[in-house]
C-alpha positions as CSV (number, residue, x, y, z in Angstrom):
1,X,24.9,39.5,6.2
2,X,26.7,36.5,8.0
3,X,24.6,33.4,8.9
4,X,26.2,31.3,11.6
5,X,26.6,27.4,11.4
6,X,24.0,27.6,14.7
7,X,21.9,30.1,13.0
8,X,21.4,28.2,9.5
9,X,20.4,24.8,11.3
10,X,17.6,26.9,13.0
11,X,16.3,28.3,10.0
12,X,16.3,24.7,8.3
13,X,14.6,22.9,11.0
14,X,11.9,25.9,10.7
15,X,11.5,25.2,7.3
16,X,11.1,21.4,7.6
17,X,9.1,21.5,10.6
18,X,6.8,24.2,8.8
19,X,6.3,22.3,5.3
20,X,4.3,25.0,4.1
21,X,6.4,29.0,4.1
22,X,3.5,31.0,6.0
23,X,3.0,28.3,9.0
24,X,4.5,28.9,12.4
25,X,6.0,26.7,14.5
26,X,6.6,26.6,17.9
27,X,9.5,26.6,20.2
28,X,8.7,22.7,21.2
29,X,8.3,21.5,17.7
30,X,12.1,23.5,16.5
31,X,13.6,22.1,20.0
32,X,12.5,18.5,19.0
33,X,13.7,18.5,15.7
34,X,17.0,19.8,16.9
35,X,17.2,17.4,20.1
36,X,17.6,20.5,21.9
37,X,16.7,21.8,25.2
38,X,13.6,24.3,24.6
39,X,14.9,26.3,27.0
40,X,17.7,27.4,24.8
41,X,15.3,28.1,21.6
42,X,14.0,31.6,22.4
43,X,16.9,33.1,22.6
44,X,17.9,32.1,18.8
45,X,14.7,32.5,17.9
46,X,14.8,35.9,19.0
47,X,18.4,36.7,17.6
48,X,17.3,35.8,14.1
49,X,13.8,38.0,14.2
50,X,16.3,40.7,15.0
51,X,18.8,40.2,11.9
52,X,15.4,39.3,9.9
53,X,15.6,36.3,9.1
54,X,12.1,35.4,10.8
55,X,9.4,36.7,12.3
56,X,8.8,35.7,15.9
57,X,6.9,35.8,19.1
58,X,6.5,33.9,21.9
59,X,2.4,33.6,21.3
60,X,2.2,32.4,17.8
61,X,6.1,30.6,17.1
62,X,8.6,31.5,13.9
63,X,8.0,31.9,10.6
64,X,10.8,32.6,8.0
65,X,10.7,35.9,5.8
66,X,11.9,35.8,2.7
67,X,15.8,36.3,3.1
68,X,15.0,33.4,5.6
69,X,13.5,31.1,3.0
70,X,16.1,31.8,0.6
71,X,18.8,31.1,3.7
72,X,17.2,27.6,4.4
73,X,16.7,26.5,0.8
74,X,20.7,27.1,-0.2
75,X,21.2,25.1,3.2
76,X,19.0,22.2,2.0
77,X,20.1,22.8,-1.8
78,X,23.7,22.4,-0.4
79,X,22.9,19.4,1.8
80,X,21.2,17.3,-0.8
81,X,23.6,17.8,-3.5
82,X,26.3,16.5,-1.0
83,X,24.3,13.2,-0.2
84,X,23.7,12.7,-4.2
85,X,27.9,13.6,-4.6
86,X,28.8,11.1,-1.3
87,X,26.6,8.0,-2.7
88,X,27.5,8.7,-6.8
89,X,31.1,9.0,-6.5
90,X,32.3,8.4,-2.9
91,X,30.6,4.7,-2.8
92,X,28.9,6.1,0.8
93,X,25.7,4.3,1.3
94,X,22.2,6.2,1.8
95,X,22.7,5.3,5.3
96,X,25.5,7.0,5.7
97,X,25.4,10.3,4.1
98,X,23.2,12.4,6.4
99,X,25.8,13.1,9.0
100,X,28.6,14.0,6.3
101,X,26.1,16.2,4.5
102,X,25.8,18.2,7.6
103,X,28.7,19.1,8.2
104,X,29.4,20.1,3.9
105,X,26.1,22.0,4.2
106,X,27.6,24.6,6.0
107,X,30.5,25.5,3.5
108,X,29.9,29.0,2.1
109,X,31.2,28.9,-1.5
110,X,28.8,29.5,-4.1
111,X,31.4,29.1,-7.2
112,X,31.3,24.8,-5.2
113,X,28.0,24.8,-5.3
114,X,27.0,25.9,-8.6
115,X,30.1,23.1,-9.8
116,X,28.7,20.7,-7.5
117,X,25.5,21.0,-9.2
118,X,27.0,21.0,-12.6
119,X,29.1,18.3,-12.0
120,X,26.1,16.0,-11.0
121,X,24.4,16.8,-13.8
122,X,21.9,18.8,-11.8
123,X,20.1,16.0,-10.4
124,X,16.3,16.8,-9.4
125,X,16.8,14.5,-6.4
126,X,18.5,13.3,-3.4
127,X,19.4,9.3,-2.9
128,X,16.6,9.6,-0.6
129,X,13.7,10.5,-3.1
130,X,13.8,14.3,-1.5
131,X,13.8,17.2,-3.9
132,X,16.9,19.1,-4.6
133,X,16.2,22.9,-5.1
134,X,17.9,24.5,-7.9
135,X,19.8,27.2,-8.4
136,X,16.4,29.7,-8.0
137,X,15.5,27.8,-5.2
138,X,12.6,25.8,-7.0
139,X,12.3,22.7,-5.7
140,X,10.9,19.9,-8.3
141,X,7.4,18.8,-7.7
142,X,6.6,15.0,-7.8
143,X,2.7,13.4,-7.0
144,X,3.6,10.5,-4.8
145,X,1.5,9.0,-1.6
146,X,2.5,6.5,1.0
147,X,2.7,3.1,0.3
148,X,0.1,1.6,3.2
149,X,-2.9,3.4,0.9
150,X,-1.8,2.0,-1.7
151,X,-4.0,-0.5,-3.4
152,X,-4.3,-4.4,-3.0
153,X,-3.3,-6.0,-5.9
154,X,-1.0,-2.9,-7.5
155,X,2.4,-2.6,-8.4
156,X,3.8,0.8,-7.4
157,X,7.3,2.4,-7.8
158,X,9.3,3.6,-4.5
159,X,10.1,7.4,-5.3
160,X,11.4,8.6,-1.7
161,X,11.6,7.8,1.7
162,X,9.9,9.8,4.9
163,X,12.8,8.5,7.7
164,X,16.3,9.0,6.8
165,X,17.8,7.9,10.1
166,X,20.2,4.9,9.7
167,X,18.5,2.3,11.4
168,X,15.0,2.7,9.2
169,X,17.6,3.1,6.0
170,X,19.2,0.0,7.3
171,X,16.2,-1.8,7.4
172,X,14.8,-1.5,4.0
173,X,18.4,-2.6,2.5
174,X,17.9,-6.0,4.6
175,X,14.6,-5.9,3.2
176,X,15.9,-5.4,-0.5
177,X,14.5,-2.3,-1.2
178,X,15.7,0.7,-2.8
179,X,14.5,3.7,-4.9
180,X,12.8,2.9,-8.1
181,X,12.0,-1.0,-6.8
182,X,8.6,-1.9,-8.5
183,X,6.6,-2.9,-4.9
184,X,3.4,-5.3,-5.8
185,X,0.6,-5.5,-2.9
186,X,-0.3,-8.4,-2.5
187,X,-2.3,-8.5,1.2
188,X,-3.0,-6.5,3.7
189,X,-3.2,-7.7,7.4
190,X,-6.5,-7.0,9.2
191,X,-5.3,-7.9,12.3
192,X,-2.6,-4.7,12.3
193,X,-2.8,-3.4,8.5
194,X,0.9,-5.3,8.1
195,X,1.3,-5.5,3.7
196,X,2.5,-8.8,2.0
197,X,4.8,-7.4,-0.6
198,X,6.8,-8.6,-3.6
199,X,9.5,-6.8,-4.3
200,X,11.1,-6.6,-8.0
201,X,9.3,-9.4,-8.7
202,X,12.0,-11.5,-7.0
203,X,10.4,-11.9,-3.1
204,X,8.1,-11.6,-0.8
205,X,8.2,-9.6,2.1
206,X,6.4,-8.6,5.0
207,X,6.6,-4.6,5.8
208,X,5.2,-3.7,9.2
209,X,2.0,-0.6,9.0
210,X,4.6,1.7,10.2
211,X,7.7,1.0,7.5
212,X,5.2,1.2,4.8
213,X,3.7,4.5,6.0
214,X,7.8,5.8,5.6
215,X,8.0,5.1,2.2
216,X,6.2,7.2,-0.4
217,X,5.3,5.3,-4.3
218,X,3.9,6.1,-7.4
């Protein structure tokens, strides 16, 4: 069965908007990760309950069956494997992989993937801390939580990031952070729960309640 470009974006934005298989999601929730119209999602929606890809109704939102869940996982496996190839050997910058990846994600070869893979040495994870399924579609498991709970006075490793748009990506390179930086706490604002952080042991930083609930430690 073919899967459209069109129709393989749907079912990963169900998947990422759903974290969990069994949830449904909702039309608005699939339209705003897409930056789409939710006008124009039912009709999709409905196109890939027909081919069964999901299960749909207007009531109670999508949920992906199993060929769908294996459909959205090779999307994601593909996608992530790109970004790791794009910053290890292409010298692009975490920044700037997303929008590459995107478009490499959709490229049905399996005899490039499986190389890919190989080639990389089947890395367990994308420059952005996010898991890379394998070649079953099991996804490595790693106990992380975000870095504004973390305690005063800790030092705490930076294992992935929760916003991969540019700008936020952007920002913590100005800030001198990175994957696998050794973060120490040192305060934490009362006035609006700011942190005082030193970072590599080098500097100290100030990350705003918002940046540090993005990025996810150890």
């Amino acid at each position: 069965m073919s899967i459209s470009v069109t129709e393989e974006n749907y079912l990963k934005a169900i998947f990422s908007v759903a974290q969990q298989p069994e949830t449904r999601v909702g039309n608005q929730l699939i339209a705003e990760h897409l930056a789409i119209n939710p006008a124009s999602v039912t009709e999709m929606l409905r196109k890939l309950d027909d081919k069964g890809l999901i299960e749909y109704s207007r009531a109670s939102g999508a949920k992906l069956t199993r060929r769908g869940l294996k459909a959205a996982i090779k999307v994601i496996r593909k996608h992530r494997l790109w970004e790791t190839f794009l910053v290890e050997h292409l010298n692009f910058t975490w920044d700037e992989v997303h929008e590459v990846a995107e478009q490499l994600e959709h490229i049905k070869s399996d005899k490039l993937l499986d190389e890919l893979d190989n080639f990389l040495g089947n890395p367990g994870f994308d420059p952005h801390g996010d898991p890379i399924p394998n070649k079953k579609g099991i996804m490595p498991v790693i106990k992380s939580r975000i870095l504004s709970v973390a305690d005063l006075g800790k030092r705490v490793k930076v294992v992935k990031v929760e916003d991969n748009s540019p700008s936020f990506l952007k920002y913590l390179d100005n800030q001198g952070i990175a994957l696998s930086d050794i973060i120490h706490i040192k305060e934490v604002q009362d006035f609006d729960y700011s942190l005082l952080v030193e970072v590599k042991g080098k500097r100290d930083i100030y990350l705003s309640a918002e940046a540090a609930r993005k990025i996810m430690v150890q």
